[in-house]
N, CA, C and O of each residue as an XYZ file, in Angstrom:
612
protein
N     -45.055      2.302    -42.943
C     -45.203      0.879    -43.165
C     -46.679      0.518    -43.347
O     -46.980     -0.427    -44.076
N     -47.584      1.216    -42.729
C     -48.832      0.805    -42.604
C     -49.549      1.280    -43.789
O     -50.685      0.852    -43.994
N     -48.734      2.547    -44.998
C     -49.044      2.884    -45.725
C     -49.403      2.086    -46.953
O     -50.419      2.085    -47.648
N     -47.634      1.023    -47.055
C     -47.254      0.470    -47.981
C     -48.100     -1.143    -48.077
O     -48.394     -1.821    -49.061
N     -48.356     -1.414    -46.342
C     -49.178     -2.400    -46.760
C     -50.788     -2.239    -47.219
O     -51.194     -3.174    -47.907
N     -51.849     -1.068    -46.897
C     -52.808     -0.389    -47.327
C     -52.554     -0.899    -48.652
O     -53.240     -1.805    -49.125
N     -51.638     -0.381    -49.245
C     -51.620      0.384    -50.545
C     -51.513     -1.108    -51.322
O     -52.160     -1.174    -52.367
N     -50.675     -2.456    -50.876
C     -50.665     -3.501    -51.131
C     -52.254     -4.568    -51.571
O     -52.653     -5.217    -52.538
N     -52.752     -4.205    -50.139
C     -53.842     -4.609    -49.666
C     -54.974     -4.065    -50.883
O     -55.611     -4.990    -51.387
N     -55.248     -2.871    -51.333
C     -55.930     -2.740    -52.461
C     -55.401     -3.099    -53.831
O     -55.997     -3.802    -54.647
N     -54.429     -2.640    -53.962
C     -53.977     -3.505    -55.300
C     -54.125     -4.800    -55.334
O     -54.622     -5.325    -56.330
N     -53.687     -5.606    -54.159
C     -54.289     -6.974    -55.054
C     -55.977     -7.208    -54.597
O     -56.244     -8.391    -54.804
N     -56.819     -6.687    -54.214
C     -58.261     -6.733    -54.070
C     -58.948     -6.071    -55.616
O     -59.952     -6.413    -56.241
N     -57.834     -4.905    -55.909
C     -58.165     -4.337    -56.980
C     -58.101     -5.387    -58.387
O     -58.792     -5.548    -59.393
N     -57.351     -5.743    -58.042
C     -56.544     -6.713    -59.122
C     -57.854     -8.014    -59.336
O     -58.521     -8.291    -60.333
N     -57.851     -8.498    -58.213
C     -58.980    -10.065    -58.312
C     -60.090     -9.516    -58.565
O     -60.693    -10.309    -59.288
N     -60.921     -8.310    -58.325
C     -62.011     -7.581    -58.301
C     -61.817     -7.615    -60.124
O     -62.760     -7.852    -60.879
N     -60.810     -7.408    -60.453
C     -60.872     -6.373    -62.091
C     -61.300     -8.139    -62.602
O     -62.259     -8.498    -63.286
N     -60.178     -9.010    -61.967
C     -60.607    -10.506    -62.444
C     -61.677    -11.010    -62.562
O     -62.074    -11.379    -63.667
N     -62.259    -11.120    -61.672
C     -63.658    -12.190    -61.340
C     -64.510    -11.214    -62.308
O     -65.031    -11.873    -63.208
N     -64.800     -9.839    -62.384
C     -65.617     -9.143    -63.125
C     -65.329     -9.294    -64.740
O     -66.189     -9.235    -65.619
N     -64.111     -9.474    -64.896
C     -63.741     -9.934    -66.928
C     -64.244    -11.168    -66.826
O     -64.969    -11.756    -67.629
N     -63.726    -11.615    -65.559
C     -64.206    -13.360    -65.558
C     -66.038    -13.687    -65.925
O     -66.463    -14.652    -66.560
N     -66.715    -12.777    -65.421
C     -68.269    -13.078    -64.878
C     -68.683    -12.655    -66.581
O     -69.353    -13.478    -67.206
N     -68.243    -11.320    -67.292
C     -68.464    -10.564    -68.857
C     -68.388    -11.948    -69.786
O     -68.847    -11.819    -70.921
N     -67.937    -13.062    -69.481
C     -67.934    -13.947    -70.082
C     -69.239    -14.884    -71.092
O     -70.377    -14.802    -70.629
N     -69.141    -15.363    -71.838
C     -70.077    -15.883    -72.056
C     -70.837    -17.076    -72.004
O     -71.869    -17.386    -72.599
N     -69.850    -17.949    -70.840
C     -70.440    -19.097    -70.221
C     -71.000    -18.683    -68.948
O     -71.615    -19.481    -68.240
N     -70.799    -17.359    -68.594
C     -70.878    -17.109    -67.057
C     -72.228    -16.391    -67.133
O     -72.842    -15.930    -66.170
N     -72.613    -16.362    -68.465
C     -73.909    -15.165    -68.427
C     -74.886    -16.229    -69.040
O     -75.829    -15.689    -69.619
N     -74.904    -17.380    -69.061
C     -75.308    -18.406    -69.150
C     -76.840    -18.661    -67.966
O     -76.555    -18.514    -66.778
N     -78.016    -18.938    -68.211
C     -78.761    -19.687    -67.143
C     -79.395    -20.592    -67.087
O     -79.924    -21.228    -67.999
N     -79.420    -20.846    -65.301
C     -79.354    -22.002    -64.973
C     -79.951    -22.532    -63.837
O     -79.409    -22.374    -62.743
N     -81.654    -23.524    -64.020
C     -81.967    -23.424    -62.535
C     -81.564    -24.170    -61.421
O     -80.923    -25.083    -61.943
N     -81.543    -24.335    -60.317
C     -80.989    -24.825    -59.469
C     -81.735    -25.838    -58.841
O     -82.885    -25.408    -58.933
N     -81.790    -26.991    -58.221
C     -82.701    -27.188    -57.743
C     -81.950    -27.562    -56.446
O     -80.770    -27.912    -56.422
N     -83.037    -27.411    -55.002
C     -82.368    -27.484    -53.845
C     -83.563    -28.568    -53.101
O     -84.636    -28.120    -52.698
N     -83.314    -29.575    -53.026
C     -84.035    -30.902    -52.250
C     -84.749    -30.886    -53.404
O     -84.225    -30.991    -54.513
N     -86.160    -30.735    -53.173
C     -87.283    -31.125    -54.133
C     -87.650    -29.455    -54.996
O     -88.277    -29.432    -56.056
N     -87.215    -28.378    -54.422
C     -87.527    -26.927    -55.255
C     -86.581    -26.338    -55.731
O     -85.557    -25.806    -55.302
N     -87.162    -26.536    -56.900
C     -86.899    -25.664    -58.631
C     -86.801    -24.206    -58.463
O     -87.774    -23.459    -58.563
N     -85.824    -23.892    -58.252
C     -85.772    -22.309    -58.670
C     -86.138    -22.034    -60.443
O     -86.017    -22.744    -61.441
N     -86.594    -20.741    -60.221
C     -86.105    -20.501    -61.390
C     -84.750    -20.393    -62.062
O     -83.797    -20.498    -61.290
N     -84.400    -20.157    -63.665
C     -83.275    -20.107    -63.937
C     -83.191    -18.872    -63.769
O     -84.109    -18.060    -63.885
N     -81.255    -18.509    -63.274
C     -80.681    -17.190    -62.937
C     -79.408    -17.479    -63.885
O     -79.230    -18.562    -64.445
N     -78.466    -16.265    -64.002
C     -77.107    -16.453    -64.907
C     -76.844    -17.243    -63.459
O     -77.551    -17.375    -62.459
N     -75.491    -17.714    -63.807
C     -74.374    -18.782    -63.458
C     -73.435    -17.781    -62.490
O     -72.930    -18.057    -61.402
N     -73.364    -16.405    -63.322
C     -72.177    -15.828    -62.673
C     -73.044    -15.487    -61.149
O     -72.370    -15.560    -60.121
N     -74.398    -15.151    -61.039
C     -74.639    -15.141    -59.581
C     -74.569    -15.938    -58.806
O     -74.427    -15.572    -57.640
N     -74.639    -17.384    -59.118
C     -74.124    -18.864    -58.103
C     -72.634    -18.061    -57.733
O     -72.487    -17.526    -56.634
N     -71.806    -18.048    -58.539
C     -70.616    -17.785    -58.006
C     -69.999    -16.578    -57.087
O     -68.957    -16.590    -56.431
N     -70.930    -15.567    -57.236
C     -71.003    -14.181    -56.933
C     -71.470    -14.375    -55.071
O     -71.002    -13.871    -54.050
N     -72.538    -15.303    -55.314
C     -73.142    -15.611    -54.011
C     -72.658    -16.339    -53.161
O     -72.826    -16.027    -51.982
N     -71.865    -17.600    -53.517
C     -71.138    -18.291    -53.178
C     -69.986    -17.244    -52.282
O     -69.797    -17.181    -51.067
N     -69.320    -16.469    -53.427
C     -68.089    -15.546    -52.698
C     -68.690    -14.406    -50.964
O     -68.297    -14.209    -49.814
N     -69.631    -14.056    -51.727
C     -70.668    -13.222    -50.488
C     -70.913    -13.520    -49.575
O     -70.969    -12.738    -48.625
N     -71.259    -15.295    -49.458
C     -71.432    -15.858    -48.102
C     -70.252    -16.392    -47.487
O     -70.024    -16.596    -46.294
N     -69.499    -16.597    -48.562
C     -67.954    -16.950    -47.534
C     -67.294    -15.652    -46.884
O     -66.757    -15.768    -45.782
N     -67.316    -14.470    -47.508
C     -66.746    -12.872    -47.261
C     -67.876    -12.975    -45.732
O     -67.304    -12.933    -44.643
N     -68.958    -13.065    -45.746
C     -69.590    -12.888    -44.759
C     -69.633    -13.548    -43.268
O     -69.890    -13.014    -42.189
N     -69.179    -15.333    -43.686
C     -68.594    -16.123    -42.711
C     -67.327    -15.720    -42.331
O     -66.893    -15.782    -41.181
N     -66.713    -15.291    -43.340
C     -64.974    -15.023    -42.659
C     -65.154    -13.105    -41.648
O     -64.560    -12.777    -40.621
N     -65.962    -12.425    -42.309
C     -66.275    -10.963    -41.328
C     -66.875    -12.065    -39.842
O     -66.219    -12.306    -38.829
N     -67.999    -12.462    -40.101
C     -68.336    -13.378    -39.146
C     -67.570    -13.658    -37.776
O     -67.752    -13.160    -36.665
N     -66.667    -14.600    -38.204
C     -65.923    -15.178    -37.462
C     -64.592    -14.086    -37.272
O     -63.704    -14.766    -36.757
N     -64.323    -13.334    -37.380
C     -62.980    -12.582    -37.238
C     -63.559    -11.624    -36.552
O     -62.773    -10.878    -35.968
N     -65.406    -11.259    -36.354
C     -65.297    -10.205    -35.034
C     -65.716    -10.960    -34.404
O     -65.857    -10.441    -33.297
N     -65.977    -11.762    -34.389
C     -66.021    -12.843    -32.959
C     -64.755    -13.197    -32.567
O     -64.189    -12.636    -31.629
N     -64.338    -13.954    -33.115
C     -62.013    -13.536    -32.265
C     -61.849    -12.424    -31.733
O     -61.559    -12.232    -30.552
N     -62.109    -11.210    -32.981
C     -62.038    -10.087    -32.201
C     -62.463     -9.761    -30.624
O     -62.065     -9.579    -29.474
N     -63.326     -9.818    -31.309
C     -64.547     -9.436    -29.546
C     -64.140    -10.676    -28.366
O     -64.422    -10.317    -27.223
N     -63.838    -11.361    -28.414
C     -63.277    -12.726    -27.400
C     -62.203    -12.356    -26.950
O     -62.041    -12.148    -25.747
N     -61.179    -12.195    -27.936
C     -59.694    -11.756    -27.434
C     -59.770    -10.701    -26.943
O     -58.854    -10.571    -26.131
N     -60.760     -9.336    -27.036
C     -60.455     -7.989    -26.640
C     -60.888     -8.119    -25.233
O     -60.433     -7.377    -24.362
N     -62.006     -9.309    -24.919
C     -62.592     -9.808    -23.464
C     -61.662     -9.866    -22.669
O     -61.691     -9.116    -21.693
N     -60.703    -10.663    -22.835
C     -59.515    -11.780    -22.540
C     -58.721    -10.509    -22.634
O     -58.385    -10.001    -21.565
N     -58.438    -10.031    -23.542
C     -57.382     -8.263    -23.057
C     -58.013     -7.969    -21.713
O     -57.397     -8.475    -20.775
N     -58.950     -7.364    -21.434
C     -59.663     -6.462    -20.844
C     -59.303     -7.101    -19.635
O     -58.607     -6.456    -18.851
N     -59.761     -8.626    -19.243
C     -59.742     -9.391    -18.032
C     -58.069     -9.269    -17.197
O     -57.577     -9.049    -16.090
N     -57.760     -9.522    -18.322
C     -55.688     -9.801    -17.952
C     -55.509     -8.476    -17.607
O     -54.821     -8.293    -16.603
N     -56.005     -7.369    -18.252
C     -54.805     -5.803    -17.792
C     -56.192     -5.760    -16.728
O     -55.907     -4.740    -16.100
N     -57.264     -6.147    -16.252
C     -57.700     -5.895    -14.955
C     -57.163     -6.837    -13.447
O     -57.127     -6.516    -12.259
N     -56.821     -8.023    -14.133
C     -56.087     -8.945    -13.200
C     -54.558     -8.113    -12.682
O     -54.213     -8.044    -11.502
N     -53.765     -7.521    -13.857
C     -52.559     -6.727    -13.724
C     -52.581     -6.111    -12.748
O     -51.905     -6.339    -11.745
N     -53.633     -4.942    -12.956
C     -54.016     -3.646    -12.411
C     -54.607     -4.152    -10.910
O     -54.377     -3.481     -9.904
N     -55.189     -5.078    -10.874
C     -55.199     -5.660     -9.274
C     -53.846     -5.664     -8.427
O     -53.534     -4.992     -7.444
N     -53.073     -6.743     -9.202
C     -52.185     -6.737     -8.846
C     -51.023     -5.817     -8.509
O     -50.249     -6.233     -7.646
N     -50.852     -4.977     -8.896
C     -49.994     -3.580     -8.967
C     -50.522     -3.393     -7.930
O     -49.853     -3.559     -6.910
N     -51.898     -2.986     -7.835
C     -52.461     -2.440     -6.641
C     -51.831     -3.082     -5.380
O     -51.241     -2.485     -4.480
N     -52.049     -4.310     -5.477
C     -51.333     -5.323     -4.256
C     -50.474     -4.864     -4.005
O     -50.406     -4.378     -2.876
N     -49.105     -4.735     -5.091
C     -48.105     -4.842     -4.877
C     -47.438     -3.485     -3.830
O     -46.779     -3.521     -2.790
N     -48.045     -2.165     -4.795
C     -47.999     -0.864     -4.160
C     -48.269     -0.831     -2.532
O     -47.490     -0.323     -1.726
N     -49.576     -1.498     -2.187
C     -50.046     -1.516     -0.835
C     -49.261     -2.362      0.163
O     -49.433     -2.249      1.377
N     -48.160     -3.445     -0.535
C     -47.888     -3.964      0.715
C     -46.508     -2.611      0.840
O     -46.078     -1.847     -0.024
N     -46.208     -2.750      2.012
C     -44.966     -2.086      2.706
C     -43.986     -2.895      3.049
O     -43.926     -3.423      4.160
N     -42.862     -3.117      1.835
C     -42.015     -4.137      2.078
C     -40.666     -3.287      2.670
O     -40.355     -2.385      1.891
N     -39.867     -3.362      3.773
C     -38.627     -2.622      4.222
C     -37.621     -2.507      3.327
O     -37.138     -3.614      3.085
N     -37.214     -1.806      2.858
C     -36.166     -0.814      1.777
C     -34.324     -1.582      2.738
O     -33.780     -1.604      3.842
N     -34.199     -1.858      1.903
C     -32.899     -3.381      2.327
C     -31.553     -1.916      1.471
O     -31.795     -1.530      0.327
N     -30.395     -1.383      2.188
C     -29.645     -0.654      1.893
C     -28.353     -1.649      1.158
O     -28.164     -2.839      1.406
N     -27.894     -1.155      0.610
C     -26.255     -1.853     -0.047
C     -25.956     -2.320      0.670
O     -25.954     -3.543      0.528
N     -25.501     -1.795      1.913
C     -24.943     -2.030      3.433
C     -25.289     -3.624      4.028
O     -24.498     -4.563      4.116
N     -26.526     -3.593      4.346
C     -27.571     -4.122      4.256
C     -27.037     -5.757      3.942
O     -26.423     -6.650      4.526
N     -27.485     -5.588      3.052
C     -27.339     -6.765      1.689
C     -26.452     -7.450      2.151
O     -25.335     -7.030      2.454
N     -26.979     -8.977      2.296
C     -25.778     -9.870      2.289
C     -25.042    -10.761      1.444
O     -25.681    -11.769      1.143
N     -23.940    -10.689      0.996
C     -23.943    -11.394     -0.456
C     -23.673    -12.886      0.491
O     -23.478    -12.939      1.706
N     -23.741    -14.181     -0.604
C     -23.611    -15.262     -0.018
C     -21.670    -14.999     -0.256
O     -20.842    -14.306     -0.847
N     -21.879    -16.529      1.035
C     -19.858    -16.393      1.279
C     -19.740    -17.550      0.663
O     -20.690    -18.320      0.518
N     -18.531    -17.780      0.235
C     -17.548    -19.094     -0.160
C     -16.953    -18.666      0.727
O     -16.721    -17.509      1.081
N     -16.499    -20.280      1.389
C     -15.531    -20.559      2.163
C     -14.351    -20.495      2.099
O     -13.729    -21.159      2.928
N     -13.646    -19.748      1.183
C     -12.378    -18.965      1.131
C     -12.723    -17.691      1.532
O     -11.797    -17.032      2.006
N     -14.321    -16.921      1.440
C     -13.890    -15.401      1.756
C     -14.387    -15.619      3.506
O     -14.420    -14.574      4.156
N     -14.679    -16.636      4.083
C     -14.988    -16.976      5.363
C     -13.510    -17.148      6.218
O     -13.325    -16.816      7.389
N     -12.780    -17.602      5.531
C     -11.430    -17.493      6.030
C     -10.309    -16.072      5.888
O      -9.358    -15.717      6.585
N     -10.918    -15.515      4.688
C     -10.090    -14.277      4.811
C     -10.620    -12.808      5.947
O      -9.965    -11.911      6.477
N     -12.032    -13.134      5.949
C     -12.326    -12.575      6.737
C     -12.662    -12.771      8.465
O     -13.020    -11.986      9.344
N     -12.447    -13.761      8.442
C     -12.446    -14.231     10.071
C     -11.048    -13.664     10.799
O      -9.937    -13.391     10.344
N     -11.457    -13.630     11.752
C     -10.526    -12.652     13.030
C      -9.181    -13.597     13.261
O      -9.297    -14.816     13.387
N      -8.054    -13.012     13.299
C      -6.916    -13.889     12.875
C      -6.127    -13.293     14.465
O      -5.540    -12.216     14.566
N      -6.277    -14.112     15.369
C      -6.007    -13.732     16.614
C      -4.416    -14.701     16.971
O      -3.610    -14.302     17.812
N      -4.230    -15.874     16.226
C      -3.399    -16.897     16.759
C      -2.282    -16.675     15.269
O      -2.378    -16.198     14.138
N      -1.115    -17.431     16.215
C      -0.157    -17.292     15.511
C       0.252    -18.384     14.722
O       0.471    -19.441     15.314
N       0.429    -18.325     13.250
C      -0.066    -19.795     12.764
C       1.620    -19.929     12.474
O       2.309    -19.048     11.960
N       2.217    -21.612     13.062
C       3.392    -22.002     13.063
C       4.943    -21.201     12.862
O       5.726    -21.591     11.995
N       5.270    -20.024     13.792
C       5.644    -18.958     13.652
C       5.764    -17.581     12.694
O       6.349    -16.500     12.757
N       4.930    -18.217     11.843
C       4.188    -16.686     11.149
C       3.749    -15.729     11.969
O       3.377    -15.903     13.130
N       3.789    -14.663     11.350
C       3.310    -13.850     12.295
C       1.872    -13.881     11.629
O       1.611    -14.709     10.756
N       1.004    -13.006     12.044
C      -0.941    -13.006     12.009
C      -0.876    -12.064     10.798
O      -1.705    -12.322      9.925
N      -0.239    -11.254     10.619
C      -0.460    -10.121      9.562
C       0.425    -11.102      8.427
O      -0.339    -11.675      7.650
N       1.596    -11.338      8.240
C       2.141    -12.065      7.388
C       0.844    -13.311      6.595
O       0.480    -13.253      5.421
N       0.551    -13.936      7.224
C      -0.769    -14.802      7.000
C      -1.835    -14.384      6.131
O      -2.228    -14.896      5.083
N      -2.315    -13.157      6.874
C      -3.213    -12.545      6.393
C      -3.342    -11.895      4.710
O      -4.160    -11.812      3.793
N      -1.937    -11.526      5.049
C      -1.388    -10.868      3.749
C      -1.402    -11.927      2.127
O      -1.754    -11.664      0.977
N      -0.898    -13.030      2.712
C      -0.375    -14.435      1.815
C      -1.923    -14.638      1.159
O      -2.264    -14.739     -0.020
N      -3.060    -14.664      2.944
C      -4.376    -15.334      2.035
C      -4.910    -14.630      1.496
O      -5.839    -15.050      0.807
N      -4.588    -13.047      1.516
C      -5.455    -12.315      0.562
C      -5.262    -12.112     -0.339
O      -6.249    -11.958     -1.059
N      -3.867    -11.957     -0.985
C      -2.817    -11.874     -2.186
C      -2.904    -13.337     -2.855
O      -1.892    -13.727     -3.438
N      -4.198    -14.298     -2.812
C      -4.151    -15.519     -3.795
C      -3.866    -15.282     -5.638
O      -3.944    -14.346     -6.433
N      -3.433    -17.037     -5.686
C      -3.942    -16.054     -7.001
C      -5.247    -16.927     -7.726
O      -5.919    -17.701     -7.043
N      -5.477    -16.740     -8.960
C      -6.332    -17.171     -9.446
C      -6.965    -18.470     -9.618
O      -8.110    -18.640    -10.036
N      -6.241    -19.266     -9.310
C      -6.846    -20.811     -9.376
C      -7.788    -21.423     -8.390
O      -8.697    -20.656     -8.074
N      -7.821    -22.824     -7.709
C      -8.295    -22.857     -6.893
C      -7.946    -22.478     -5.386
O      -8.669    -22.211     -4.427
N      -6.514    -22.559     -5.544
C      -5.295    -22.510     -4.123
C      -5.522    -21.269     -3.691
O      -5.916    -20.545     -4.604
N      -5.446    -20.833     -2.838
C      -5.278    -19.760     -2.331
C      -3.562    -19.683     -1.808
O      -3.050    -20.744     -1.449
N      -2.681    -18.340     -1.784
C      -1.037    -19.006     -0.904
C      -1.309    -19.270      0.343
O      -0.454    -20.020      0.813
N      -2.488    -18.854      1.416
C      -2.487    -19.380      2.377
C      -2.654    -21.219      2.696
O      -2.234    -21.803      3.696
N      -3.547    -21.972      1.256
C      -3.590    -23.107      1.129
C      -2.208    -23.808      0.950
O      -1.773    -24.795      1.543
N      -1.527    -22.909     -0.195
C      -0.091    -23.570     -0.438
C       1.107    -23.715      0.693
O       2.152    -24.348      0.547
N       0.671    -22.930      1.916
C       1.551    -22.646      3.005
C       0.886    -23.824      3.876
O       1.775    -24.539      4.340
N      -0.010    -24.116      4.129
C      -0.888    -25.207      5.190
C      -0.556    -26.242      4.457
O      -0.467    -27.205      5.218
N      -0.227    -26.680      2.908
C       0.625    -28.051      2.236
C       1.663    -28.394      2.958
O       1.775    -29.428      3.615
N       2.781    -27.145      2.797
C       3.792    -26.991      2.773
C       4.226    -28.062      4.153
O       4.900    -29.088      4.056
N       3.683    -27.541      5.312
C       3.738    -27.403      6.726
C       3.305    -29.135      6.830
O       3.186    -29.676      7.929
């Protein structure tokens, strides 16, 4: 990819280069002409060097200014992956306790607070396992059958 744009990149430099130079062979462009700047008279020069010079100092403002971005932003790189690299450091050095699956507590809804709580009493001659069975076997909606049995009642 980096080939194809290279290869882009001179062809059309090649291309405006072949231009401006048929352009300059011209015979208004070989023309001269003095300049004058406040109160001093140059001598006369062709025409095509106003334009030649003109291009030179803008090529030179735009190199100019693009290694200065350069060089600013590569600052601003440099600062951030040293701020990073602090940080990592931090991070490595503290000793945070290693938390197992086991461990881990997931948060509860208050349906799995009821399926799992200790079922010691006998709910309106159900038996405790019968119960148990109903609220764990819900089905998908909001009800649970242990809800539909506490309607019922």
């Amino acid at each position: 990819m980096k080939f194809i744009k290279w290869i882009t990149v001179f062809l059309i430099s090649f291309t405006l280069g072949c231009i401006v130079i048929l352009t300059f062979l011209q015979e208004p462009f070989k023309a001269w002409a003095p300049t004058v700047l406040f109160t001093y008279k140059t001598p006369p020069i062709p025409i095509y060097l106003y334009v030649l010079i003109a291009f030179v100092i803008g090529f030179l403002l735009g190199i100019f200014f693009a290694v200065y971005i350069f060089v600013e932003q590569k600052f601003a790189l440099r600062k951030k992956n040293k701020e990073i690299q602090k940080l990592k450091k931090n991070l490595e050095t503290q000793h945070l306790p290693e938390v197992s699956a086991n461990e881990m507590q997931m948060p509860s809804s208050p349906d799995s607070e009821a399926m799992n709580a200790p079922l010691s009493t006998d709910t309106e001659g159900l038996e405790v396992q019968e119960v148990a069975d109903k609220a764990r076997s819900g089905n998908n909606g909001d009800e649970t059958n242990f809800d539909k049995e506490e309607k019922k009642s």
